[in-house]
ROZA-30203 format. One record per residue (C-alpha): x, y, z. Coordinates in steps of 0.05 Angstrom, whole numbers. Layout:
REM residues N
+--------+--------+--------+
!      X !      Y !      Z !
+--------+--------+--------+
!      X !      Y !      Z !
...
+--------+--------+--------+
This chain:
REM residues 399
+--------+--------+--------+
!      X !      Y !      Z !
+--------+--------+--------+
!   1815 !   2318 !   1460 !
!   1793 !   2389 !   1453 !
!   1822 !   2435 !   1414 !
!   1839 !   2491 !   1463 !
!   1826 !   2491 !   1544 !
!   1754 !   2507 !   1555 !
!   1752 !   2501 !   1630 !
!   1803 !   2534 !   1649 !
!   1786 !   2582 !   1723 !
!   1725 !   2536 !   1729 !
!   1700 !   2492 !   1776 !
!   1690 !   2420 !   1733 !
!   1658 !   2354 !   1748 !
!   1710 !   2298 !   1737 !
!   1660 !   2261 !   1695 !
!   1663 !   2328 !   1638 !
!   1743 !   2316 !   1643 !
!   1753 !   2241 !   1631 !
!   1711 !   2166 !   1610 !
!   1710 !   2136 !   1681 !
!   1695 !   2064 !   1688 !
!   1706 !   2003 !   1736 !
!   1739 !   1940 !   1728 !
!   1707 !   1874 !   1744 !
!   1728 !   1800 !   1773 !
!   1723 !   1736 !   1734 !
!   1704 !   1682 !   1777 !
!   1751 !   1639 !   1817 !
!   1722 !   1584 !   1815 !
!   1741 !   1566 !   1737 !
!   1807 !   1554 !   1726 !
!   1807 !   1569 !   1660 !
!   1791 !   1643 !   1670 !
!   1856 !   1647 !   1716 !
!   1910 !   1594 !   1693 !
!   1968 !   1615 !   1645 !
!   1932 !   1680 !   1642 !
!   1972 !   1728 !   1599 !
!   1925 !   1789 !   1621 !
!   1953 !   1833 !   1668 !
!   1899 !   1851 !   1726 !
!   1908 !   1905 !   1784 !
!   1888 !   1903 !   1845 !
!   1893 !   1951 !   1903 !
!   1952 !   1914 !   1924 !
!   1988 !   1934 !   1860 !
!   1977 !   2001 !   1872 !
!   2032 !   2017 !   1920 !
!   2070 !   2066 !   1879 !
!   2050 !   2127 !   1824 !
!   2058 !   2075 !   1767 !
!   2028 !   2010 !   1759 !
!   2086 !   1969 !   1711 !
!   2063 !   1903 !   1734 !
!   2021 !   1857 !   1769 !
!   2018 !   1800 !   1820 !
!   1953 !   1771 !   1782 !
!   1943 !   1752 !   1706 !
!   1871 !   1729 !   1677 !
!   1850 !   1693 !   1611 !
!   1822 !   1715 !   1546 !
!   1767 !   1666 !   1569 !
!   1773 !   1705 !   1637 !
!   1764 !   1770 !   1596 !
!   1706 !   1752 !   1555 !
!   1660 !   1725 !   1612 !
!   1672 !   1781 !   1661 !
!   1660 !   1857 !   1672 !
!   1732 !   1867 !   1666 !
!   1758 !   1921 !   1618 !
!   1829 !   1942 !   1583 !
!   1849 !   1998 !   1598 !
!   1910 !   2032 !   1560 !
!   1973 !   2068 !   1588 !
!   1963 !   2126 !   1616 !
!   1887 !   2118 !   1643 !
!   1888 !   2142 !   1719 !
!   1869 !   2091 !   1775 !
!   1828 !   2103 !   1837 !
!   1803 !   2059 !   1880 !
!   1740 !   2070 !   1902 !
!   1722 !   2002 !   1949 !
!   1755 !   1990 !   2020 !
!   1819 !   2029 !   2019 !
!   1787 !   2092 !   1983 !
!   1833 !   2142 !   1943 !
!   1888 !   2101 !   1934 !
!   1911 !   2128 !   1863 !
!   1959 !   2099 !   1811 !
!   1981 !   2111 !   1735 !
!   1980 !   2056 !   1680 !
!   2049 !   2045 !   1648 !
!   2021 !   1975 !   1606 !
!   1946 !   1961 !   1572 !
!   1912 !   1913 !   1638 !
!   1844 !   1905 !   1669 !
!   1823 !   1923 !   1743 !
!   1774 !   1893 !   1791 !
!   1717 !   1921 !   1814 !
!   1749 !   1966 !   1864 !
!   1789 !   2009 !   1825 !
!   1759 !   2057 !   1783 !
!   1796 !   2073 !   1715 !
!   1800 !   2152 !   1697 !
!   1816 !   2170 !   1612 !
!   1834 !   2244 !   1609 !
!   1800 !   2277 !   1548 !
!   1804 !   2339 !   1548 !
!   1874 !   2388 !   1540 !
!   1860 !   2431 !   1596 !
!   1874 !   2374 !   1651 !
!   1952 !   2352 !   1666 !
!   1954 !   2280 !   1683 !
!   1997 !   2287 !   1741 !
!   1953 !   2343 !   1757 !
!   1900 !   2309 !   1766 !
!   1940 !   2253 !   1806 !
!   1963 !   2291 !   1858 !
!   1895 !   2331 !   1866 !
!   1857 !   2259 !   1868 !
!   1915 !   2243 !   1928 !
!   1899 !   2297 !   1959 !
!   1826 !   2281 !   1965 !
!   1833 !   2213 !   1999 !
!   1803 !   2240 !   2070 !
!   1747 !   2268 !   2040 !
!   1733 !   2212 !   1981 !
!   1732 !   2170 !   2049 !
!   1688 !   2211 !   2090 !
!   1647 !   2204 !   2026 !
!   1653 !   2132 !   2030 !
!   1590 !   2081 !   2046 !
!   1581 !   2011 !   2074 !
!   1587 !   1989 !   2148 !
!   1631 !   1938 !   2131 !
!   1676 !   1969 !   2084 !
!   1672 !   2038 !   2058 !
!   1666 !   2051 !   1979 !
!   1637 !   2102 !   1939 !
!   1610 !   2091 !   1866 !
!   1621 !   2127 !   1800 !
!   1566 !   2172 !   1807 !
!   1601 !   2201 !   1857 !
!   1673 !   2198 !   1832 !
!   1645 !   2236 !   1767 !
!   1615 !   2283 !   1801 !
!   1673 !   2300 !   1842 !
!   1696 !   2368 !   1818 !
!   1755 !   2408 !   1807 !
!   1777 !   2476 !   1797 !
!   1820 !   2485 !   1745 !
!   1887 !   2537 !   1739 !
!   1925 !   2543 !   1668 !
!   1960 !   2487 !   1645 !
!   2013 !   2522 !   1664 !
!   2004 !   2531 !   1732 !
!   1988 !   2458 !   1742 !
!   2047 !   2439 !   1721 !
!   2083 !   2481 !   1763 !
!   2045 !   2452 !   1820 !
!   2066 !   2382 !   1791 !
!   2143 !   2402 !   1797 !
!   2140 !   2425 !   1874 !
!   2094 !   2370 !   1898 !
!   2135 !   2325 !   1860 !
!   2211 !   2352 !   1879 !
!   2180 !   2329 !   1958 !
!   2160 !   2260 !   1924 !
!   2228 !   2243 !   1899 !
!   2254 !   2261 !   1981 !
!   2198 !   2205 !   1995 !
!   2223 !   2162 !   1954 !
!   2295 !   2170 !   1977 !
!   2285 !   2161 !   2044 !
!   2229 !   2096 !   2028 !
!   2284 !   2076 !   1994 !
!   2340 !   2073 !   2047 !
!   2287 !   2041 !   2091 !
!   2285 !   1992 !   2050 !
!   2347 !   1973 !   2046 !
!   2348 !   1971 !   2122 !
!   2294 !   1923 !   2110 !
!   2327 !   1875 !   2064 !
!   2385 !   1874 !   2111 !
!   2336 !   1848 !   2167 !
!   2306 !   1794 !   2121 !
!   2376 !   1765 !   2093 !
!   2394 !   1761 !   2169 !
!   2340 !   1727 !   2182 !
!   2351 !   1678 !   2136 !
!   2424 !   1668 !   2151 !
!   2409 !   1652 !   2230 !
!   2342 !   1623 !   2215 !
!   2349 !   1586 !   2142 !
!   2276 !   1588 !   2103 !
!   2212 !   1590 !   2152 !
!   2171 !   1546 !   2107 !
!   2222 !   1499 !   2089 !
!   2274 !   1491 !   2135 !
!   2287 !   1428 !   2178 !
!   2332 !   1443 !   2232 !
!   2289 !   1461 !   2281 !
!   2222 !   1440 !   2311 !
!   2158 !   1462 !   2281 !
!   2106 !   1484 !   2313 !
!   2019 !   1507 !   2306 !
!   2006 !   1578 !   2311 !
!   1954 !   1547 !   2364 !
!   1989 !   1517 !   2409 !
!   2042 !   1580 !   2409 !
!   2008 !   1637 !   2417 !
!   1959 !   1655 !   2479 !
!   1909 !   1693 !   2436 !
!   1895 !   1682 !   2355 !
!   1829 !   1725 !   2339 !
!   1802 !   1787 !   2300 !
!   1763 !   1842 !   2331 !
!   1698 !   1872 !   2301 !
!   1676 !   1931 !   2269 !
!   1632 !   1980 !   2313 !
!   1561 !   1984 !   2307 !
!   1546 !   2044 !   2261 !
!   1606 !   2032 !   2225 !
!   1655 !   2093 !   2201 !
!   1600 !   2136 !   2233 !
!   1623 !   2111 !   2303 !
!   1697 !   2130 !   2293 !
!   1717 !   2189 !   2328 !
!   1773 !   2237 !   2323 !
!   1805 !   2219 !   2395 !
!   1795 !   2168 !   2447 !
!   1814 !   2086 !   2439 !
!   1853 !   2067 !   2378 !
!   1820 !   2023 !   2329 !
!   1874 !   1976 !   2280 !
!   1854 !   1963 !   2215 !
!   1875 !   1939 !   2163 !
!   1897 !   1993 !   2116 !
!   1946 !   2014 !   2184 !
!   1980 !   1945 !   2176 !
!   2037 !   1948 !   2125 !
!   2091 !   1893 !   2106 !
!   2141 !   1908 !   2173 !
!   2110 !   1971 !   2193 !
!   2053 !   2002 !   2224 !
!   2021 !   2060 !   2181 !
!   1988 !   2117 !   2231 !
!   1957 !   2165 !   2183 !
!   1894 !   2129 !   2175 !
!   1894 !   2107 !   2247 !
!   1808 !   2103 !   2268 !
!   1778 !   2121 !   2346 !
!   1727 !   2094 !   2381 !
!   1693 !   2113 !   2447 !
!   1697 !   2081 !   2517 !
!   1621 !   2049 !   2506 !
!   1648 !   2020 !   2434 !
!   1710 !   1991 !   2468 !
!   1680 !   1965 !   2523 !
!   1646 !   1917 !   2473 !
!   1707 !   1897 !   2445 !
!   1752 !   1892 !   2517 !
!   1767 !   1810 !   2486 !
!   1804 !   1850 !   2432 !
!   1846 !   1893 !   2472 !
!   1920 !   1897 !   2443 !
!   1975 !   1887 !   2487 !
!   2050 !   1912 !   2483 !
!   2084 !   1851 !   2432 !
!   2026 !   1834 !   2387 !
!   2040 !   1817 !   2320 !
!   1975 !   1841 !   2278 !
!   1962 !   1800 !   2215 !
!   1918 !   1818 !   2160 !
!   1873 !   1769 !   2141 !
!   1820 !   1789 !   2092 !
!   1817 !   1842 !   2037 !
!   1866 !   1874 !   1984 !
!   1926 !   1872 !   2042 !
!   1915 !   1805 !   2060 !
!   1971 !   1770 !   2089 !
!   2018 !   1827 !   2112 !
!   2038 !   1828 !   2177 !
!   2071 !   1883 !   2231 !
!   2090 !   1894 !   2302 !
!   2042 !   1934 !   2340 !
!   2069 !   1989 !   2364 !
!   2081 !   2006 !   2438 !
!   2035 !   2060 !   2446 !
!   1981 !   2026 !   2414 !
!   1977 !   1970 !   2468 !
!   1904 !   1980 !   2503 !
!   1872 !   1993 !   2431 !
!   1837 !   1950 !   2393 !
!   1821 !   1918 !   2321 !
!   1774 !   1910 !   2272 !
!   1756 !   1849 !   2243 !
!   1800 !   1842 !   2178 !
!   1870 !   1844 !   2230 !
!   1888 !   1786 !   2267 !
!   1915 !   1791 !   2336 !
!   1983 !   1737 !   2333 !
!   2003 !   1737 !   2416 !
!   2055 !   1684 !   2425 !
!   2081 !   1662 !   2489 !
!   2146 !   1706 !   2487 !
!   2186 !   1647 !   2538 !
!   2178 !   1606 !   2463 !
!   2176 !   1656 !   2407 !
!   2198 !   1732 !   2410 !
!   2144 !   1770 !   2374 !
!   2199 !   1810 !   2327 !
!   2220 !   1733 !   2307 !
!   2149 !   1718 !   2291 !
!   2134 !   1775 !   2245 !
!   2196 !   1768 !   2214 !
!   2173 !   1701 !   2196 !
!   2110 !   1726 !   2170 !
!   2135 !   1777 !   2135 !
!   2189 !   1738 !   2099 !
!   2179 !   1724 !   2026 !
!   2171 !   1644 !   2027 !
!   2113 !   1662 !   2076 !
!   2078 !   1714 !   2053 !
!   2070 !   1665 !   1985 !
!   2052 !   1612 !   2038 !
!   1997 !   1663 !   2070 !
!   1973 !   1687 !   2002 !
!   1959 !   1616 !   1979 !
!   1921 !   1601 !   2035 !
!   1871 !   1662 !   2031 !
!   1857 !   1647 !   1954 !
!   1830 !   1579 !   1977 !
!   1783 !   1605 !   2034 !
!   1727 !   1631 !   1975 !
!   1721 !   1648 !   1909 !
!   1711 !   1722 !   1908 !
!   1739 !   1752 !   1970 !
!   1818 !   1727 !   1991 !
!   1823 !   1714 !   2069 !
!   1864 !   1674 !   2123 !
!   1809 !   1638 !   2159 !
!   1818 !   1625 !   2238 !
!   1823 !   1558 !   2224 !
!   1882 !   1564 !   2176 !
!   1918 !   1608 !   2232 !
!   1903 !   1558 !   2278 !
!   1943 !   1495 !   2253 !
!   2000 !   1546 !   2205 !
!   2059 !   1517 !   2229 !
!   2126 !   1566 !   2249 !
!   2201 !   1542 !   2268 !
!   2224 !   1543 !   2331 !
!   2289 !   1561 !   2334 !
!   2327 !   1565 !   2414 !
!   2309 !   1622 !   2452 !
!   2377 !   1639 !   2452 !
!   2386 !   1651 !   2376 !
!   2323 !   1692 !   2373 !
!   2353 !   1740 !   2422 !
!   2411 !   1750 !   2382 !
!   2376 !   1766 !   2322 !
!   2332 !   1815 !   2370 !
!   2395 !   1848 !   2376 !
!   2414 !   1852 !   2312 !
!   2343 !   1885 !   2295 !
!   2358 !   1937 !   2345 !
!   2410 !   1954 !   2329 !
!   2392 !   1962 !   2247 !
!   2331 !   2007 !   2279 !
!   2379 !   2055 !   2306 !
!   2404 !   2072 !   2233 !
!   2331 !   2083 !   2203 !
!   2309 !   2155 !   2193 !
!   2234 !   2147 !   2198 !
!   2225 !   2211 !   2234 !
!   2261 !   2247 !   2167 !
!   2208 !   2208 !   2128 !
!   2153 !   2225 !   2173 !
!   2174 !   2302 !   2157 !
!   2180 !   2301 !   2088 !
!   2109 !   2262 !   2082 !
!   2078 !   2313 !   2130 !
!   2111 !   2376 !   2092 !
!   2083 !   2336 !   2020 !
!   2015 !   2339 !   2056 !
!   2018 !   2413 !   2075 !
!   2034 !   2422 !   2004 !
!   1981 !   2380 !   1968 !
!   1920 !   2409 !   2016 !
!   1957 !   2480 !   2008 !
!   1959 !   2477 !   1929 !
!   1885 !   2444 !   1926 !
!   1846 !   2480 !   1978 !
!   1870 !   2545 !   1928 !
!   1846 !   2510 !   1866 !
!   1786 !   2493 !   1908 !
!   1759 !   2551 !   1927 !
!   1790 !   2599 !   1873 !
+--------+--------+--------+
């Protein structure tokens, strides 16, 4: 660290500020890099909150020695910087990354820590539009360290920190009650339904032979330089979330791109299921004013025959814990590098298939729970944190 804050009112690349470096992946294929691994490695996935305590995915020494992969203390910043661009997290324990996420060290005194994680959070639409690759945006670390910053007084970014942050905590409230909402659904579920891997009491039944379309869509030609900023929605899968649809990434394509994909078109019931990538696995209901879009090729359109399965009782089985294990096995055996749900595995998955009448009463029940959730108050308060963050920024931007 420096001994007093030399950059302070000037406009600093974020490789002058901190050691950036990326993580790495040791191969899946040898079970000795990966079994009883005591190692803790992050991937995008683990990201979901501002710190990163744990994670779903442990490797070897072995694992550690005969990879790219690096520790990385507590503290050290993460950005991703493959696929879902500019998602940003904190280290609370020493662990290694993949190759998507980028690992930021502060070194010098001038630059707060959650300074510099809320200005990197506020960047995510442009670190994307920065982003290359038709089939999956990334940038490298050339262009992470390059990325620059204007800096106030220590000071003022802390102040900054306290108002962005006293919005954050509102977030987290209201996540937090939504939750719980959540939870409710799922125990429900399992009280009407019992376990949807294991339980016996009702038929069971392939994903084929239920649903009248299983398929992914495509990315358009040109890639992110087709999307446009209106016309026909295009699902991906950073919009599909564990129970809920996520809009603020939501992509466009024109009438001549959908045309190409009319096989994809969503209709008004879809489940959508990711099935490659860091989200693999999770599962939500499309929403209704989505029906007529279309997808991209990581998001699997699940249409069951609603006289058979409701599409609410299908996602909840998806999204239940038992099956999103189930899922999440199944996508770590389709290749050793990248996880993903193949169309083959979708097609002969197995669901209960409990009486019509039972699903409608759980239906019900959902309904009903939906009428207590606030989303609309968390929809505000992560608007007004957005005003605030490109507010605070575009000053220290262009000061």
């Amino acid at each position: 660290m420096t001994d007093k804050p030399q950059f302070v009112g000037k406009k600093v690349k974020l490789g002058e500020l901190c050691e950036i470096c990326s993580g790495g992946t040791p191969k899946r294929s040898v079970a000795e890099y990966w079994k009883d691994g005591t190692i803790p490695w992050v991937k995008i996935g683990d990201m979901s909150e501002k710190y990163v305590s744990s994670t779903e995915e442990r490797i070897t020494d072995a694992g550690f020695n005969n990879s790219s992969v690096k520790m990385l203390e507590p503290g050290t910043l993460l950005y991703s910087i493959f696929a879902s661009i500019g998602a940003v997290s904190i280290l609370k324990i020493p662990a290694t990354t993949n190759q998507a996420i980028a690992g930021l060290k502060i070194k010098d005194d001038s630059l707060d820590r959650d300074f510099l994680y809320h200005y990197l959070k506020s960047r995510e639409s442009i670190s994307k539009s920065s982003g290359r690759g038709a089939a999956q945006n990334n940038i490298n670390l050339t262009i992470l360290r390059n990325m620059q910053v204007t800096l106030p007084s220590i000071e003022i970014q802390r102040s900054i920190v306290r108002n962005l942050e006293m919005i954050s905590n509102q977030v987290t409230i209201a996540e937090s009650h939504l939750m719980d909402l959540d939870a409710l659904v799922k125990s429900r579920f399992i009280e009407m339904f019992g376990d949807p891997v294991e339980e016996n009491r009702w038929a069971r039944i392939t994903l084929a032979s239920l649903c009248t379309k299983l398929g992914s869509g495509a990315t358009p030609r040109g890639g992110k330089a087709a999307y446009k900023t209106s016309g026909i929605p295009l699902i991906r899968s950073m919009n599909v979330h564990n129970g809920y649809f996520e809009s603020k990434d939501l992509a466009y394509i024109d009438e001549i791109q959908a045309k190409k994909l009319d096989n994809v078109t969503l209709h008004k019931g879809d489940v959508l299921l990711n099935i490659t990538g860091a989200s693999v696995a999770r599962s939500c209901l499309l929403p209704d004013y989505l029906a007529g879009g279309r997808v991209n090729q990581h998001v699997s359109i699940v249409r069951c025959d609603p006289n058979r399965m409701l599409p609410r009782v299908l996602n909840s089985i998806f999204t239940s814990d038992s099956y999103q294990r189930f899922l999440l096995e199944h996508s770590r055996m389709a290749g050793a590098t990248r996880e993903a749900i193949t169309k083959d595995d979708l097609e002969t998955m197995t669901v209960p298939l409990p009486p019509l009448s039972l699903q409608y009463k759980f239906a019900a029940f959902v309904a009903q729970v939906d009428k207590s959730r606030f989303g609309g108050m968390l929809h505000l308060l992560n608007s007004l944190s957005g005003i605030m963050h490109a507010s605070f920024f575009s000053v220290a931007d262009t000061d």
